[in-house]
C-alpha positions in Angstrom: 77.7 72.9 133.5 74.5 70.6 134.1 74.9 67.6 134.1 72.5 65.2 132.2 73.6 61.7 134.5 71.1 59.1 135.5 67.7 58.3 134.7 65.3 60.5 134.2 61.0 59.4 133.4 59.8 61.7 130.9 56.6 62.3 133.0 52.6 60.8 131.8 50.1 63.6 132.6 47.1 62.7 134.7 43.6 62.8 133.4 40.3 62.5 134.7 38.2 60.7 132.8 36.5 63.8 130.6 40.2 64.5 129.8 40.9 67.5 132.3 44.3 67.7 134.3 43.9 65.8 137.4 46.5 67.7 139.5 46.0 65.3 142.6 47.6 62.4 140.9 50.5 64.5 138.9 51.4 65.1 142.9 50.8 61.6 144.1 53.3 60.0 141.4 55.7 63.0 141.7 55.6 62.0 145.6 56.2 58.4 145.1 58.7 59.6 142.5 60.7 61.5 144.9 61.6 58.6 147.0 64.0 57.1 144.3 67.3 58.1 143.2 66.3 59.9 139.8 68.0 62.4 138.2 65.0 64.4 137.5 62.0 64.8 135.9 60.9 65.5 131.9 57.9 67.4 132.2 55.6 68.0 129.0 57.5 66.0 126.7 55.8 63.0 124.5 55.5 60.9 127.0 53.4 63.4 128.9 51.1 63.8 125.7 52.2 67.6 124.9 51.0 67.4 121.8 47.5 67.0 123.3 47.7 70.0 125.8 47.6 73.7 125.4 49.5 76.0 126.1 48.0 77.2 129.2 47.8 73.5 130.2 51.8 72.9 129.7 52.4 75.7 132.3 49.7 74.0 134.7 51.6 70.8 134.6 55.0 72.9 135.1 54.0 74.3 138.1 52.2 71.6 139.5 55.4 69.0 139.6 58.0 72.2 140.1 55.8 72.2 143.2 55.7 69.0 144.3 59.4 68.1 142.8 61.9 66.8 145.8 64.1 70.2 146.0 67.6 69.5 143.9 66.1 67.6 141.1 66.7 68.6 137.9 63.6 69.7 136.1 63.1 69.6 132.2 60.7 71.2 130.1 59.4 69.8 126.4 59.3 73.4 125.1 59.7 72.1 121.1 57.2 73.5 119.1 56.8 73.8 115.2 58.2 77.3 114.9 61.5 79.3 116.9 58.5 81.6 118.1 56.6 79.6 120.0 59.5 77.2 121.1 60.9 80.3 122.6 57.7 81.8 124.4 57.4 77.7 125.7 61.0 78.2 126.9 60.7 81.0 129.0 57.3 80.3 130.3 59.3 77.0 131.5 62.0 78.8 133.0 59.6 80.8 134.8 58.1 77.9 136.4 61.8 77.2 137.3 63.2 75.0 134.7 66.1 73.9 134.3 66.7 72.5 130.9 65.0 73.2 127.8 63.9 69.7 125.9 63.5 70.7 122.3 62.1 68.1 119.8 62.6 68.1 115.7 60.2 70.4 114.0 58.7 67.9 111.6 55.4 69.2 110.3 56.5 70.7 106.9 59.3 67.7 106.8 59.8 67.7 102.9 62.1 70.7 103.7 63.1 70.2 107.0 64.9 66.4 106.5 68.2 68.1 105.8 70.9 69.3 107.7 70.6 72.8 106.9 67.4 73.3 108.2 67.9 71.6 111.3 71.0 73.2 112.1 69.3 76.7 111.6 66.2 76.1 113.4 68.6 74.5 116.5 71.0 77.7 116.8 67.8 80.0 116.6 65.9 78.4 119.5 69.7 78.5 121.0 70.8 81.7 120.5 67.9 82.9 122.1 66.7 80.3 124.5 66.9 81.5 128.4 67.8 77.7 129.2 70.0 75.0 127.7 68.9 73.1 125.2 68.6 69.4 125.0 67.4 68.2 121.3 65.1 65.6 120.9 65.3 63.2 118.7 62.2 60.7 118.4 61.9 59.7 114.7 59.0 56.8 115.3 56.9 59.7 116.2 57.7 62.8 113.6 59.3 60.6 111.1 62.0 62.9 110.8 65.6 61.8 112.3 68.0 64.7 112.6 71.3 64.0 111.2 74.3 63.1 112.6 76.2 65.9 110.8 73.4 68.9 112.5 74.2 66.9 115.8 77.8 67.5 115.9 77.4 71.2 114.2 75.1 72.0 117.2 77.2 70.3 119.9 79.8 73.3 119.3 77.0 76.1 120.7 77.5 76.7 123.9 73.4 77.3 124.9 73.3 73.2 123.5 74.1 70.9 125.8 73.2 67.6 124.7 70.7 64.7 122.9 67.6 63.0 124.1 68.2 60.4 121.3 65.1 57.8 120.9 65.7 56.5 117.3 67.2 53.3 119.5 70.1 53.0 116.4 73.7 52.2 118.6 75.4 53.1 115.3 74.1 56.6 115.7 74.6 56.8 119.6 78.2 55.7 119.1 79.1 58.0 116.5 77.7 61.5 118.3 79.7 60.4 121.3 83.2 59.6 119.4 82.3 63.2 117.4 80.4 65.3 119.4 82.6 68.1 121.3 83.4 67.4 124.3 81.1 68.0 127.4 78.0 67.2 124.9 76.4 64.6 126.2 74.2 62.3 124.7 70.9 60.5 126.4 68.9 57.7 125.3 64.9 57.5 125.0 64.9 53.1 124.4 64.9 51.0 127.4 65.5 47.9 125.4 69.3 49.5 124.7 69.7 51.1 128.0 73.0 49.4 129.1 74.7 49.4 125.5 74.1 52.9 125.3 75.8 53.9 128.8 78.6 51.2 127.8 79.1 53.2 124.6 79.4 56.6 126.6 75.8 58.0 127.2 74.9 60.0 130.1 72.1 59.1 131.1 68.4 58.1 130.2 65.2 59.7 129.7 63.0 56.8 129.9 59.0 56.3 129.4 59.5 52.7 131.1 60.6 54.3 133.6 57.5 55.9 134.6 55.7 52.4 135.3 59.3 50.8 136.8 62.1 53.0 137.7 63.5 51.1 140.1 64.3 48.3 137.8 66.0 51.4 135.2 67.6 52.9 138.4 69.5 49.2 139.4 70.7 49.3 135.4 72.2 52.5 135.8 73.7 51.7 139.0 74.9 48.5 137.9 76.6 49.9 135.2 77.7 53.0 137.3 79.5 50.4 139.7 81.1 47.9 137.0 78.8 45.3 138.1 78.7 43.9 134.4 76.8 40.4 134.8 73.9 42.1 137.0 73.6 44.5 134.3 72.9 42.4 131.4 71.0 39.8 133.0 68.5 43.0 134.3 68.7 44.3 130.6 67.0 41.4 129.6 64.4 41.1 132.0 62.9 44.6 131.4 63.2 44.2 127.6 60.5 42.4 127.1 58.0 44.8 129.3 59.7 48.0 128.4 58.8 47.3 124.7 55.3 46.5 125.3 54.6 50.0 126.9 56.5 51.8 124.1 56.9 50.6 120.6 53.8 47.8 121.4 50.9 49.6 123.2 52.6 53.4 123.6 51.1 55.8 126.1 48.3 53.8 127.0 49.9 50.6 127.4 52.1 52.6 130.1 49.7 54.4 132.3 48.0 50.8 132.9 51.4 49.2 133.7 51.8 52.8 135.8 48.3 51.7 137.4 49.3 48.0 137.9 52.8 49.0 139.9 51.0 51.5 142.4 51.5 55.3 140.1 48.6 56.6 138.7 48.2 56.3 134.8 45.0 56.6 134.2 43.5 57.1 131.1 45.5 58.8 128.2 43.1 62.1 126.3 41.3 61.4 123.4 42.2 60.4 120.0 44.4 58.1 122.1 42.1 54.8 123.6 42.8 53.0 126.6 44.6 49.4 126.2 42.0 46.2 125.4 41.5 43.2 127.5 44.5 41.2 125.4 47.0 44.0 125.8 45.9 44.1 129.4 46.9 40.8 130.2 49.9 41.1 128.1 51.5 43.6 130.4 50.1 42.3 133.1 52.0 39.3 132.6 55.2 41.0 131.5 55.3 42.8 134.6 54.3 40.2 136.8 57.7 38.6 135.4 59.6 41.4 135.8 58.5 42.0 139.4 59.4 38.2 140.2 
């Protein structure tokens, strides 16, 4: 049985400036990375802009942090894709790179017939049934505007190739009730910093964090906090990465977190095209959010 505990950055990919991989820096942050107690790494997930890279580009960035990955740490994949096909050829490229876990997001872009349990359910147990890793489902509604249901949740959490939820919609009500009616052994992870310690109060696993990527250390002393029953230290630390953890996420996204990444010593760098670097005014606003949360 893996298990899903601690906090885990859903890693940013490294650009140069014309947008290529820049595989120096995925090993520089990996490195720095290594040094802290994590429980592994998502790798090619939304965070990392995998929507942006090819395929051939997703296996680069496997390999390069499978390579540069402390040995023992858990190693995830964002293999979802629109169809079971391609999920599946993600899925074993990714367990050829030496994956562990399969992180499989909603298909979403025909959602008119895919935002119903049915569907969901069906798609799930075919990557499943197939899949040469575990699956983890991911849940991130603010970005496909589709939020699985709670009823496809608890159907999948009887397959034994499923072993759990990245669960980003940042709703407790829905955390709580896949816990309380999941089977047991499922475990459930949150993507929202700003509910990190209700969430592991409430029974969750672990954490799969974009904050994380610009300040673990300050996600890591949550989890330990909580892991050690040291309640006050807890929620006075929720409360001081709130703020900062919502400006490079729901505020400013991916490019409001590779400058906080930049300003704390990892390198962010600038996100690939559509996306556009952070202005002046969101500079200074996590500058100063960080700044606090640092002091």
């Amino acid at each position: 049985m893996i298990r899903l505990n601690g906090i885990f950055p859903p890693l940013t990919t490294p650009f140069y400036p014309d947008g290529e991989i820049y595989p120096a820096k995925v090993k520089h942050n990996v490195s720095k990375l290594n040094r802290l107690a994590l429980g592994g790494y998502v790798v090619g997930g939304s965070t990392g802009e995998s929507v942006l890279l090819s395929f051939e580009e997703k296996q680069k960035l496997w390999g390069l942090v499978a390579e540069a990955a402390e040995p023992g740490r858990l190693l995830i994949a964002g293999t979802g894709a629109e169809s079971v096909r391609e999920t599946l050829n993600l899925t074993k490229a990714a367990k050829e790179a030496g994956y562990g876990v399969a992180m499989v997001r909603t298909p979403h872009y025909y959602r008119g017939l895919l935002n119903n349990t049915e569907a969901q359910v069906t798609y799930y147990r075919a990557v499943a049934d197939s899949s040469p890793l575990p699956v983890l489902i991911y849940n991130f509604p603010q970005a496909t505007m589709l939020d699985i249901t709670p009823e496809a949740v608890i159907a999948l959490s009887a397959h034994p190739n499923v072993i759990g939820i990245k669960e980003s919609s940042g709703s407790m009500e829905k955390v709580m009730r896949l816990v309380a009616e999941c089977k047991p052994g499922f475990q459930v992870l949150v993507g929202s910093a700003p509910t990190l310690y209700p969430s592991l109060l409430m029974g969750a696993t672990g954490a799969i964090l974009a904050f994380a990527n610009a300040a673990p250390y300050a996600a890591i002393l949550i989890w330990e906090a909580f892991r050690t029953r040291q309640n006050d230290a807890a929620e006075d630390l929720q409360k001081r990465i709130s703020a900062a953890a919502r400006l490079v996420t729901t505020r400013y996204g991916i490019p409001g977190l590779k400058y906080a990444m930049d300003l704390n010593g990892y390198y962010g760098g600038p996100p690939r095209l559509p996306l556009l670097p952070v202005g002046p005014a969101a500079r200074a606003e996590i500058e100063a959010a960080f700044h606090e949360l640092r002091s």
